[in-house]
OpenMM code with the backbone's topology and positions (N, CA, C; nanometers):
from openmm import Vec3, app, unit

residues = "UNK UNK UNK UNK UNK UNK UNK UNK UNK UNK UNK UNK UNK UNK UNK UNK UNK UNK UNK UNK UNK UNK UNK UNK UNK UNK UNK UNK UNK UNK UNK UNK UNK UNK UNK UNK UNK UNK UNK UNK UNK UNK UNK UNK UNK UNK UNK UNK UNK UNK UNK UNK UNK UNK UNK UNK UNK UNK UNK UNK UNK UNK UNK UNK UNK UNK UNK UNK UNK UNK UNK UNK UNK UNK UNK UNK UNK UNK UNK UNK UNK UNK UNK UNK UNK UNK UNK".split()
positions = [
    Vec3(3.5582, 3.5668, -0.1377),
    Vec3(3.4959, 3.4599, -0.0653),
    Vec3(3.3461, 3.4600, -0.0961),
    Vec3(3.2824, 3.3245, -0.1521),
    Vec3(3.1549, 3.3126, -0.1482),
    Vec3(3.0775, 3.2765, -0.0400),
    Vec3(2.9588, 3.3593, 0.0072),
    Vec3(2.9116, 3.2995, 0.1063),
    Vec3(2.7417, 3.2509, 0.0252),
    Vec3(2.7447, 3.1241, 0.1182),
    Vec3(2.6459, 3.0376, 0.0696),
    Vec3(2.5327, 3.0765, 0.2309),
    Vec3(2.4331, 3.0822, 0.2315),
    Vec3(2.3159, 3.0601, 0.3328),
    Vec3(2.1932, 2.9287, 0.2836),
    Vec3(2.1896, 2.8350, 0.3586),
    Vec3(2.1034, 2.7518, 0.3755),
    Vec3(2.0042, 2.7495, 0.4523),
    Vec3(1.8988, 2.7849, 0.3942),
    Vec3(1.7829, 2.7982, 0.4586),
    Vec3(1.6507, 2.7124, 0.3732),
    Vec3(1.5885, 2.6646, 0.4737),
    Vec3(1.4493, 2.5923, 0.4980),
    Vec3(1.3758, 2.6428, 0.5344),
    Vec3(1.2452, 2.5706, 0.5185),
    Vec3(1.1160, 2.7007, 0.5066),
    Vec3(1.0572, 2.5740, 0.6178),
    Vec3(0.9580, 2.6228, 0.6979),
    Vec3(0.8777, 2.5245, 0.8091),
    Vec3(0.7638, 2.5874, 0.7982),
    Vec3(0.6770, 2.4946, 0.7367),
    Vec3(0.5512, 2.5084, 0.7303),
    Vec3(0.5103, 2.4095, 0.8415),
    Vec3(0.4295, 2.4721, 0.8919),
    Vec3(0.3714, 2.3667, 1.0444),
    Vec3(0.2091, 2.4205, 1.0332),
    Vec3(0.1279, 2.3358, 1.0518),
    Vec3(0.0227, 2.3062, 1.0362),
    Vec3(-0.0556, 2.2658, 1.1699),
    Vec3(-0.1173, 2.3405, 1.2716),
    Vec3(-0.1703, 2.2451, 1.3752),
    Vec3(-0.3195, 2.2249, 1.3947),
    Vec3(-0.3420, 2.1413, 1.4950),
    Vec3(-0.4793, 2.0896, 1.5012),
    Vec3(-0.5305, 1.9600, 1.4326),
    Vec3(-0.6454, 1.8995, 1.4980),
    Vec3(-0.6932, 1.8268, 1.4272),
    Vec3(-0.7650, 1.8517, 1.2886),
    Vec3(-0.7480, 1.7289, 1.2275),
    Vec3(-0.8093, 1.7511, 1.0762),
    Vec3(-0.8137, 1.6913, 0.9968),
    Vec3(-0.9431, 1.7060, 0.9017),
    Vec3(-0.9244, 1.5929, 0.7791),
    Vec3(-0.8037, 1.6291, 0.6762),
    Vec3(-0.8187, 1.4682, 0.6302),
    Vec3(-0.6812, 1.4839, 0.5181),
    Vec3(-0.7181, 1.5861, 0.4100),
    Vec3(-0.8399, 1.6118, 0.3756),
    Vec3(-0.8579, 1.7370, 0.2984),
    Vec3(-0.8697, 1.8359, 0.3310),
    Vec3(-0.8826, 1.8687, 0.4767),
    Vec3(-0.8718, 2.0137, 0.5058),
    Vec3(-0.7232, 2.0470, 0.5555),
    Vec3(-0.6357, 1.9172, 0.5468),
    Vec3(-0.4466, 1.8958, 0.5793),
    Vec3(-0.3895, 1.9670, 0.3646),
    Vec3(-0.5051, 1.9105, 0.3049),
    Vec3(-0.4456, 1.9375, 0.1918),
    Vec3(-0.4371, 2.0874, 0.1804),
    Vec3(-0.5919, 2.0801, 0.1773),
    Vec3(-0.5879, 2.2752, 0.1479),
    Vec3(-0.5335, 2.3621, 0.1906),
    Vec3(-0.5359, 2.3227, 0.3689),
    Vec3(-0.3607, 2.4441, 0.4260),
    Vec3(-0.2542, 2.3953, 0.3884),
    Vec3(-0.2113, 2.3290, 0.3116),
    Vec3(-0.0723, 2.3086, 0.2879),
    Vec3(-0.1062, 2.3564, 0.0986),
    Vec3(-0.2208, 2.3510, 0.0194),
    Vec3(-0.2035, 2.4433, -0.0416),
    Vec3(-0.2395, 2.5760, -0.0499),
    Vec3(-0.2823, 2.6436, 0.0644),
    Vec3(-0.3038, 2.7538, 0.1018),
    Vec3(-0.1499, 2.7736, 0.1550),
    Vec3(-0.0777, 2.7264, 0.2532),
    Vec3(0.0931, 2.7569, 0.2921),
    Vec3(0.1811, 2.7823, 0.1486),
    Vec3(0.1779, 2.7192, 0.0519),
    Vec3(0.2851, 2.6826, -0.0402),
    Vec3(0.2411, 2.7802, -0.1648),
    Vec3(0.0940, 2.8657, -0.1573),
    Vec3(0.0320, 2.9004, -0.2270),
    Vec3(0.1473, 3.0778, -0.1705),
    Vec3(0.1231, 3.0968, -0.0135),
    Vec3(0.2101, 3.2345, 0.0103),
    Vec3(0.3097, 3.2185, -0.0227),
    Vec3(0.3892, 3.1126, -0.0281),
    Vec3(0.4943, 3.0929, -0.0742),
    Vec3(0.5215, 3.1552, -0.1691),
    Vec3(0.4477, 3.1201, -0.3042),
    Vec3(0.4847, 3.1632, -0.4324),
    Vec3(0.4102, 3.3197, -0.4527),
    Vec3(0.3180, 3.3903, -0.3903),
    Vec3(0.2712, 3.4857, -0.4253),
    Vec3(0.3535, 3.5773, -0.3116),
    Vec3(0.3615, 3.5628, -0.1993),
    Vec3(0.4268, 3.6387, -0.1213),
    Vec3(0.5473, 3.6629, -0.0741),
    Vec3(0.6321, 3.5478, -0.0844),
    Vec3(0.7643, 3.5218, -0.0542),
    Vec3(0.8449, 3.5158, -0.2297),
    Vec3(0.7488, 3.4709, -0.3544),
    Vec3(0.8397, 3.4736, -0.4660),
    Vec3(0.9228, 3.4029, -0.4589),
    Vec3(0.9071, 3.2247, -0.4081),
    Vec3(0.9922, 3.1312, -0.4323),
    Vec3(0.8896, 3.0550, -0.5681),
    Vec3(0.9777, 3.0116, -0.6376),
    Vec3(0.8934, 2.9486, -0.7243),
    Vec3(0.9481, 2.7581, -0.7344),
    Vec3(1.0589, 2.7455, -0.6725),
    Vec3(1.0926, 2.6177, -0.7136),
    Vec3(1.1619, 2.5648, -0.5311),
    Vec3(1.1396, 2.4322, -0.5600),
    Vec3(1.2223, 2.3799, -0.4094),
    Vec3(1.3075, 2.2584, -0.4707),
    Vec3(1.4009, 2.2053, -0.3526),
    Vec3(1.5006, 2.0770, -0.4190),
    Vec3(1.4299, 1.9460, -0.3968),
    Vec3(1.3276, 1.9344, -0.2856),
    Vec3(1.3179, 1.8592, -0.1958),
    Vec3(1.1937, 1.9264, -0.0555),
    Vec3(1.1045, 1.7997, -0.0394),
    Vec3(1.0039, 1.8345, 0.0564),
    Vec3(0.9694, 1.6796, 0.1490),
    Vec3(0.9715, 1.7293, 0.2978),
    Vec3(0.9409, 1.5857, 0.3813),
    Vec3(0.8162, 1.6639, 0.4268),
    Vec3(0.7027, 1.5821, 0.5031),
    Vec3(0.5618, 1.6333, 0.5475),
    Vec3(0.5543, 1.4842, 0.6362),
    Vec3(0.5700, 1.5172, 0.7710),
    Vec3(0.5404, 1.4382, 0.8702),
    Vec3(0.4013, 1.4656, 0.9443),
    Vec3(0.3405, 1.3701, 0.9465),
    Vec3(0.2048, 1.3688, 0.9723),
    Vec3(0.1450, 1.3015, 1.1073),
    Vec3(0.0434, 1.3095, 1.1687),
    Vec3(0.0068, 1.2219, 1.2578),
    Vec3(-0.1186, 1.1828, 1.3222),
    Vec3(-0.1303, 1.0503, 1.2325),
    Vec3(-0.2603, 1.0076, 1.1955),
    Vec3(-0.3243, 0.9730, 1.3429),
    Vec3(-0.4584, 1.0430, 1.2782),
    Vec3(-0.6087, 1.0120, 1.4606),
    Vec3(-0.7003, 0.9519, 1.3971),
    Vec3(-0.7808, 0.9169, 1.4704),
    Vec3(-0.9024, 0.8380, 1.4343),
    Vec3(-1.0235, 0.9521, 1.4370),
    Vec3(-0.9933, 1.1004, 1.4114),
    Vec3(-1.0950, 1.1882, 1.4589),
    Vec3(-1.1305, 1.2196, 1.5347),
    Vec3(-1.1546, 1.1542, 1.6307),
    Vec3(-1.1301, 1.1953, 1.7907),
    Vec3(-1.0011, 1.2027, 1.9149),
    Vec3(-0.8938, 1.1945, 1.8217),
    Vec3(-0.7344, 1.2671, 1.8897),
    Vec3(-0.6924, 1.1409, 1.9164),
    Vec3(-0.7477, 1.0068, 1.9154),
    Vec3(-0.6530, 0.9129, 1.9443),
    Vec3(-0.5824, 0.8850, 1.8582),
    Vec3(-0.3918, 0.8287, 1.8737),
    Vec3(-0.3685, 0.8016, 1.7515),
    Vec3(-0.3933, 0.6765, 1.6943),
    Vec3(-0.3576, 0.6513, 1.5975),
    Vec3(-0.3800, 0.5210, 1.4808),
    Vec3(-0.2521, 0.4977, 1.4086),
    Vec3(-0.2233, 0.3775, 1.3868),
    Vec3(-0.0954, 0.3213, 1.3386),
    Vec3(-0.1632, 0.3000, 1.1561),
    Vec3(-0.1089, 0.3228, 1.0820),
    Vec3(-0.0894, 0.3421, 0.9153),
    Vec3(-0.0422, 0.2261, 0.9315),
    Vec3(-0.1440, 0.1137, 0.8300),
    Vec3(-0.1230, -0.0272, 0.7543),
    Vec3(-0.1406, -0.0171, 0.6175),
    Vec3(-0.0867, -0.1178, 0.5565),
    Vec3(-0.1535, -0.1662, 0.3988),
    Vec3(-0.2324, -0.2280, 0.4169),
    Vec3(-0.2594, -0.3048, 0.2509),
    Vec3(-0.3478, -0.4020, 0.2815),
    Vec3(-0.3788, -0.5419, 0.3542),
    Vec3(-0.2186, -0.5750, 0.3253),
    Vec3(-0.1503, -0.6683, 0.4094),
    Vec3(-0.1720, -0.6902, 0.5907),
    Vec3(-0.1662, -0.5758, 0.6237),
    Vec3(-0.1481, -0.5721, 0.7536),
    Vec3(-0.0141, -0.5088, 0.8232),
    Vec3(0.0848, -0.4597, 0.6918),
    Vec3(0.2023, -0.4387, 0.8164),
    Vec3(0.2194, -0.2737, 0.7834),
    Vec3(0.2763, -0.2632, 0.8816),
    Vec3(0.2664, -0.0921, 0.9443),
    Vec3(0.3573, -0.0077, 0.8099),
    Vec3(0.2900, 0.1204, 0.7681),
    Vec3(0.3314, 0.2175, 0.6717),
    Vec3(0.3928, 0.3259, 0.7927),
    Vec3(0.5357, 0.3430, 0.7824),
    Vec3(0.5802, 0.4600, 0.7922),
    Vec3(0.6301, 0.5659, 0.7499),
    Vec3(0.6378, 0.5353, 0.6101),
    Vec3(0.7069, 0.6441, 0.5214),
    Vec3(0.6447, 0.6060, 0.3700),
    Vec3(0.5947, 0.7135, 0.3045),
    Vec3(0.5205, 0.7295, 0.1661),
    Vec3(0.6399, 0.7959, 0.0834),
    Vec3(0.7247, 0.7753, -0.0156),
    Vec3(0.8559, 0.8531, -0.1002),
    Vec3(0.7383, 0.8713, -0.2252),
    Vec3(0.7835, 0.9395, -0.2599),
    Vec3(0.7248, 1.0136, -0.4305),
    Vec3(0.8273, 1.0644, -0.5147),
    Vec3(0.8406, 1.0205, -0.6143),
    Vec3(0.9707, 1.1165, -0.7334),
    Vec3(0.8752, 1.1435, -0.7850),
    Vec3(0.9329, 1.3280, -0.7547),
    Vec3(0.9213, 1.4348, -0.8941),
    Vec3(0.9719, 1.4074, -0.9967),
    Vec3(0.9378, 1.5283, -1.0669),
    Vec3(0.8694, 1.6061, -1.0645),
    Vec3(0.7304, 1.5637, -1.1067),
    Vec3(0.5985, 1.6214, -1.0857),
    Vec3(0.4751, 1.6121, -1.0706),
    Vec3(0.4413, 1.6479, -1.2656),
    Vec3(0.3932, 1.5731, -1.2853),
    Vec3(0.3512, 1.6600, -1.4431),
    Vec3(0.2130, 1.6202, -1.4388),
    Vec3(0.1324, 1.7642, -1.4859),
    Vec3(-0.0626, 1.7606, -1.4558),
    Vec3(-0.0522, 1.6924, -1.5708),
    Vec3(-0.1934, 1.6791, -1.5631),
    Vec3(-0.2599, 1.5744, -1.6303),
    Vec3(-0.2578, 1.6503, -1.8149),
    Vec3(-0.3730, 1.8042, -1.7551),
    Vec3(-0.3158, 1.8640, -1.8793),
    Vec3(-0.2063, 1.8838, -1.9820),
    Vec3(-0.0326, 1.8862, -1.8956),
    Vec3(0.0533, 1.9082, -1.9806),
    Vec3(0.0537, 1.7125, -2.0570),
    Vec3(0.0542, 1.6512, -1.9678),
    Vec3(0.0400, 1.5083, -2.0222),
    Vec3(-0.0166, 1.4835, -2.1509),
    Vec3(-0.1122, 1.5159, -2.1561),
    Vec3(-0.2566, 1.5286, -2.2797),
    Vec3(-0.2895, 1.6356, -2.4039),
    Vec3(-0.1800, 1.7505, -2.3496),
    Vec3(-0.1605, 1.8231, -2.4252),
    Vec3(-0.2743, 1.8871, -2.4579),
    Vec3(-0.3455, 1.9431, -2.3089),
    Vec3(-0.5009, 2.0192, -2.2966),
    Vec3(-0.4449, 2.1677, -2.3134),
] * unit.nanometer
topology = app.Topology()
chain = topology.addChain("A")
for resn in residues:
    res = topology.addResidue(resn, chain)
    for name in ("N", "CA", "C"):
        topology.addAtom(name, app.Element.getBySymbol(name[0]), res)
């Protein structure tokens, strides 16, 4: 009998904050990941967020248009710029 375990990793992030200081702990989180835990690859990643105006109130995500953004999708895989250019 094979046994399979499914497990997910929860990176949680709290406090207020800029979107660049949201970036850097999440590459500071994903960074232990690979040096401390020795995962090097994932299938799949969601990052639910919740946008303030800086002072804790929230704010509803528009385009340019005007109508409400609730979900941003991205297909991988990511290829840098370097492998692109062949730096």
């Amino acid at each position: 009998m094979l046994w399979m375990i499914v497990v997910s990793i929860l990176i949680r992030i709290t406090g207020e904050m800029t979107l660049a200081q949201m970036r850097q702990a999440l590459f500071e989180a994903i960074c232990e990941l690979e040096d401390e835990l020795a995962i090097g690859h994932t299938q799949s990643a969601s990052l639910f967020i919740n946008p303030t105006n800086g002072l804790g109130d929230k704010v509803v995500a528009r385009n340019s248009l005007g109508g409400v953004v609730s979900r941003v999708t991205k297909k991988g895989p990511y290829r840098p710029a370097a492998e692109e250019y062949n730096i």
